[in-house]
N, C-alpha and C positions, 0 to 999 in steps of 0.2 A: 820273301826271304831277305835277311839282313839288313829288318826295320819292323817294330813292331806295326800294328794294325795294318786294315786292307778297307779301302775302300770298296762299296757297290757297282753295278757297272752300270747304276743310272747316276750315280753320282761321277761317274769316269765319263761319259758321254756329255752331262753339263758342264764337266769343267774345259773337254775340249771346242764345242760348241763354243764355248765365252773368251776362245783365245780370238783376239782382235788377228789380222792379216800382218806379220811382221813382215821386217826388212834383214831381219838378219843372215845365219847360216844355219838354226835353231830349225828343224822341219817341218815343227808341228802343225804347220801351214799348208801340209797336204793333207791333211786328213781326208778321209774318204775321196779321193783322185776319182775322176769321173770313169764311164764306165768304157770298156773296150769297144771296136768294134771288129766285126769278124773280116778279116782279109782273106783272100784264094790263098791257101797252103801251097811254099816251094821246098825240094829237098836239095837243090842247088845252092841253097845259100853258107857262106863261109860261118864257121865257128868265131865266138865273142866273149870276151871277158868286159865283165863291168866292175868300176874301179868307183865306188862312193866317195861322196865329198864329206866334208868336215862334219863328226854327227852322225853321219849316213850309212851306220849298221851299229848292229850288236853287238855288246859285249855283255862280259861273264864276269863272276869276282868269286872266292870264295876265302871267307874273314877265319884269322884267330888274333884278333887285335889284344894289344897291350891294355890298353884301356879307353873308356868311350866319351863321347860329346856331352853326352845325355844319356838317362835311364831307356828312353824309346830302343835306342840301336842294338841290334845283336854283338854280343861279345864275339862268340865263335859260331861258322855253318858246319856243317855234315857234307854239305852238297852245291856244286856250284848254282847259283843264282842271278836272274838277271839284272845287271847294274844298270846298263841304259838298251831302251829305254823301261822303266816299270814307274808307271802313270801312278803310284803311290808316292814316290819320290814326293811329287809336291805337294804332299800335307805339312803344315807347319810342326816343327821340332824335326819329322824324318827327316824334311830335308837336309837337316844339320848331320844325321847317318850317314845319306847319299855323299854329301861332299866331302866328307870325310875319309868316303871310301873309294870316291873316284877319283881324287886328287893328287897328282904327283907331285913329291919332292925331289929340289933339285939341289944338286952337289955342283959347286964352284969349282971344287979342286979336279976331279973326276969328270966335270963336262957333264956329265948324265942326268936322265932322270930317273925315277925309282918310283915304285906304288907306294902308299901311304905304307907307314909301320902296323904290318900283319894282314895284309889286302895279297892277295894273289888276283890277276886280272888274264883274262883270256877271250882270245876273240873265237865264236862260234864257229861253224859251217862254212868252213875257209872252201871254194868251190863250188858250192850251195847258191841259190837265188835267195832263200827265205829271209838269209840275217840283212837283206837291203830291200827285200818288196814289202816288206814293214818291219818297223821297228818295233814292236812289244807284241809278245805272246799273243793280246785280245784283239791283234788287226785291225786296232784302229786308228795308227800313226802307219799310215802308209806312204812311200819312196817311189824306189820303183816297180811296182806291183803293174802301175797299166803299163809301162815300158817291155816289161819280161811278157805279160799276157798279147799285150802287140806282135812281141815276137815268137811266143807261141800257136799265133795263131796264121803265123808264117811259115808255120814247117821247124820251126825249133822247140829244140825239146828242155826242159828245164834240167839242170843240174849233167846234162849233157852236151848240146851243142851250144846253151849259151850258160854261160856260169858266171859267178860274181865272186870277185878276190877282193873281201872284208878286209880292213885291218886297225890297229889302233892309231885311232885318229888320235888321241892326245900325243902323242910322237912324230915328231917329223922323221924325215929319211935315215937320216946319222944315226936314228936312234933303233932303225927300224930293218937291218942285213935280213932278219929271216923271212921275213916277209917279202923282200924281191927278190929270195932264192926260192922260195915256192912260187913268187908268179911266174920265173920261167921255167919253173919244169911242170907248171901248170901249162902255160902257152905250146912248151914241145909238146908234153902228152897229149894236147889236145890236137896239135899240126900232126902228128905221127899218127892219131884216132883217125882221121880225115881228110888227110891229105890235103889238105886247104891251108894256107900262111891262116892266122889269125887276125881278128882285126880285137882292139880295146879301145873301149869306151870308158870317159871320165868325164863326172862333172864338178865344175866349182872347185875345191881345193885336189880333190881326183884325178885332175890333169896334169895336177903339179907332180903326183906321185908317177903318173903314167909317163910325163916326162923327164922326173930322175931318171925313170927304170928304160929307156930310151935311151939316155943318156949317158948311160952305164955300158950298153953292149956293140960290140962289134959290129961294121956297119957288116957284111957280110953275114951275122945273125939274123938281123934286122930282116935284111934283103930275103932270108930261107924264110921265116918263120912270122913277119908280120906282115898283114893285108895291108893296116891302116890305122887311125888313130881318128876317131871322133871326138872332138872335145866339146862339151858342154858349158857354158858361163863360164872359163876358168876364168880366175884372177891373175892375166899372168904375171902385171906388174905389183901384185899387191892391192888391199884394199884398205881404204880409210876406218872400216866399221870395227876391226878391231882394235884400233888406237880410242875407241870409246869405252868397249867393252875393256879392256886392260886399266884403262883411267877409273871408270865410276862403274862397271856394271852394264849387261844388257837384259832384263829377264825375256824380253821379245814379248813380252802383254802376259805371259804366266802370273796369271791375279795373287795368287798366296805367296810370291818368292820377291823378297825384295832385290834391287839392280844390287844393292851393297853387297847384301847376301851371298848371292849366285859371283860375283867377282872374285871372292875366294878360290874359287875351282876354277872361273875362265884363265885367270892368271897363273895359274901353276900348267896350263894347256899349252905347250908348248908351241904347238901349231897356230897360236894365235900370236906369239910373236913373229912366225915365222913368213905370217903371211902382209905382215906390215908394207906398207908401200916403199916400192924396192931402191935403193938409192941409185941402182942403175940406170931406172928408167923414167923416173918422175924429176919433174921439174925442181930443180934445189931450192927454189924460192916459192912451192907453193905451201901456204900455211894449212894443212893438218887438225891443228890444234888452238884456241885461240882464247887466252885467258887475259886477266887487266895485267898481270905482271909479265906474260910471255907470249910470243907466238913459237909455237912449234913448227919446226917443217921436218923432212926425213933427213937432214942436217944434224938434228940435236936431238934424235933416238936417247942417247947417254943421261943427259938433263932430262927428260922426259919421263925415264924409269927413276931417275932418283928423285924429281919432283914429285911423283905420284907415290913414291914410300918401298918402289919393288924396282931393286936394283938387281934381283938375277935375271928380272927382264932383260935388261942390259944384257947380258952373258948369253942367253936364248937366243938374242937375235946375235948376236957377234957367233953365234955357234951357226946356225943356219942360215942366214941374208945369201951366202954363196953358193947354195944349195942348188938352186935354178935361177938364181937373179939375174945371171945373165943370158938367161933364152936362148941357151944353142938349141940349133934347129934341131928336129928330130930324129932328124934324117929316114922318116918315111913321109907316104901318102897322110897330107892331113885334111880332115872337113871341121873347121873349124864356128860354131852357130854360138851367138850370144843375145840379148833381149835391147834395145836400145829404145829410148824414146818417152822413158820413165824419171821423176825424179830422183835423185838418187846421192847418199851425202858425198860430201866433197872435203867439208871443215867441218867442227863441230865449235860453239861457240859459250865457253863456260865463266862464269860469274867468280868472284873472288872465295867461293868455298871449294873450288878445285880442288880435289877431284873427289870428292867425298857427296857431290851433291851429282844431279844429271844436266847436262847441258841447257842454258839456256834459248840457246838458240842452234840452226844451223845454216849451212851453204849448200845446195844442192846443183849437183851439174847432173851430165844426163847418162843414163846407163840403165840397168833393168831393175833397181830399187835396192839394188843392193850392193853389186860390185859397178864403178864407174866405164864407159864405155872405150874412153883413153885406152885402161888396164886389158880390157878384154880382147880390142881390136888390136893389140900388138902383137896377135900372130901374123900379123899383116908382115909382118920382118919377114919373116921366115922366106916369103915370097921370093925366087931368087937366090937365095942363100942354100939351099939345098935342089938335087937333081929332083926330088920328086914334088910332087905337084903339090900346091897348097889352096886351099878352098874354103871360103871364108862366105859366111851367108848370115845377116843382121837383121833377129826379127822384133819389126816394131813392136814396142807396146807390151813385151812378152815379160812376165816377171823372172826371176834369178830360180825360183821355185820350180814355178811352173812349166821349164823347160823340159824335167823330165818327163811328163805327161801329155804336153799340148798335141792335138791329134794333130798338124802341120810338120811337127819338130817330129816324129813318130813316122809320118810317109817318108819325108826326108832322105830319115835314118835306113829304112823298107829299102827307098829309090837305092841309096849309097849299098846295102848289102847285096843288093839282085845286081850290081855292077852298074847302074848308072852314077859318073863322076861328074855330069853337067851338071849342076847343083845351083842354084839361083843365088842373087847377092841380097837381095832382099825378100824377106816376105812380111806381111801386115796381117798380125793375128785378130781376133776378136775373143776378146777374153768370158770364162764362164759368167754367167751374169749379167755381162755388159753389153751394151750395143755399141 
């Protein structure tokens, strides 16, 4: 819906098949996640909410648009339809529909952002596992599917004791009240179901949200109603990979979408200014960015959006940077696991057709291939800074992806919910495929 033609599902299986291993926050690098294994079932263990990163659920749209891109897109739906993910999207011309309709505008005067003109957007199964154990209808972009069946196979039951709070990811927090007034009367209903505090889980930009929504309540709420806070790869400080994606494009190896293309919709995604490297915590003199006539650093955000031609980036991030930039603790129990030991960018290094072309080159330091290890290991702060314990465990070699599935990060998780808090600082994975 809301693009003409559909492709076969042997032509949907080779085109995900031919997506190369990206680096970015794009999922489609999980496809088909390996398979479960059966653990002894407990009925002991505490209630969980899972909080997706950037991408990492479904949403809904339903069109009566003013007028279209192209002949291909639907003017008007009947019925709502899936916007992301639906593996049609990237046939040439649709995709010109999709971004059209997934893209928000923003208002300078008002601070906001808004759905394209005649786009209604709605996130699915708010409470539901399904809108995050995969992302399209044909189950073949799957999340956290072995993470839920892990924990179903622990004695949790799906859409009951562990649930997932979807939300729209192209929004940051400020833009986002209803959504953390349903996670806490999700959280109570579920602590009042079971008598158990709750524990939430977040990965990648997930965390960020699970840490506004922390950072919003009474530590005395906190104290009745939450276990713990598992964080997965967050970015706490920010990551580099989006001051790429906002310059030229990222299509993440999507063979039919070109980087120029697909930057039309990264940049109006609010969440990718917002996850820019934070001027809080990064070094003022590291260069970012790195062309013949400038180096960037998180100094010169301002110059940066009007050199690249999108100056309400500028305003995106002057609206969010203080969101969480500054990493107050959370004031609960945290287990905080990230992937290290990966290359991972650092700068990117562009040629005098800035920013219209893709990088020439880059700088890689080390982290899990995607977010840098700096960024991730600064929940190390916390340490100290709040009564409750903070636990921090760095697995080699583990990619930014793969964290939600790796059978080690998955016992972990087991050990952390059956009440073991001795949690180890390192583990050395062995990734699928590789020796």
């Amino acid at each position: 819906m809301g693009t003409r033609g559909h492709l076969c599902s042997g032509l949907l299986l080779a085109l995900l098949l031919g997506l190369h291993h990206s680096s970015g926050f794009w999922l489609l690098d999980v496809v088909f996640p390996p398979n479960h294994k059966t653990r002894a079932p407990s009925n002991s263990t505490p209630p969980l909410v899972i909080v997706p990163g950037n991408l990492g659920n479904r949403l809904e749209a339903k069109i009566d648009k003013p007028s279209l891109v192209n002949w291909w897109c639907f003017r008007r739906t009947d019925h709502w339809f899936t916007l992301w993910i639906d593996l049609n999207m990237f046939i040439p011309y649709i995709v010109d529909c999709w971004i059209d309709n997934i893209k928000l505008v923003y208002n300078r005067t008002s601070r906001r952002s808004y759905n394209s003109p005649g786009v209604q957007v709605r996130v699915p199964g708010f409470g539901q596992t399904y809108p995050i154990e995969f992302l399209d209808n044909a189950r073949l972009a799957g999340y956290f599917h072995t993470m839920v069946q892990h924990l179903v196979n622990m004695g949790y039951v799906r859409n009951e004791t562990v649930r997932g709070a979807p939300y729209d990811w192209r929004l940051a927090p400020n833009e986002n009240a209803e959504y953390f007034m349903k996670l806490q009367d999700l959280v109570e209903e579920m602590y009042e179901q079971y008598q158990k505090p709750v524990y939430l889980l977040g990965h990648s930009m997930g965390c960020h949200y699970v840490l506004y929504f922390l950072n919003h309540q009474p530590q005395a709420w906190k104290d009745k109603y939450i276990g713990g806070f598992i964080s997965l790869g967050a970015p706490w400080g920010g990551a580099v990979k989006p001051l790429r994606v906002l310059a030229s494009g990222e299509n993440d190896g999507i063979p039919m979408i070109s980087n120029i293309k697909i930057r039309e919709e990264q940049r109006m995604t609010v969440t990718n200014a917002w996850m820019l490297p934070k001027e809080q915590t990064w070094p003022k003199d590291h260069v970012l960015i790195s062309t013949p006539s400038y180096n960037y650093t998180n100094q010169d955000y301002e110059r940066f959006f009007t050199d690249i031609g999108f100056e309400d980036g500028w305003h995106m991030w002057e609206d969010t940077k203080n969101l969480t930039g500054d990493l107050q603790p959370p004031g609960v129990e945290v287990w905080c696991m990230y992937g290290v030991g990966l290359k991972t960018p650092v700068t990117y290094i562009y040629n005098e057709r800035f920013p219209n072309m893709d990088p020439v080159d880059v700088v890689y330091g080390d982290g899990d291939d995607t977010v840098d290890s700096f960024s991730m290991s600064l929940c190390k702060r916390w340490i100290g800074q709040q009564e409750k314990a903070v636990h921090v465990t760095e697995y080699h070699r583990l990619p930014h992806l793969d964290i939600v599935f790796h059978e080690k990060v998955l016992d972990l998780i087991q050990e952390i919910l059956e009440g073991n808090s001795d949690t180890p600082k390192e583990v050395r994975v062995r990734l699928r495929g590789k020796q």
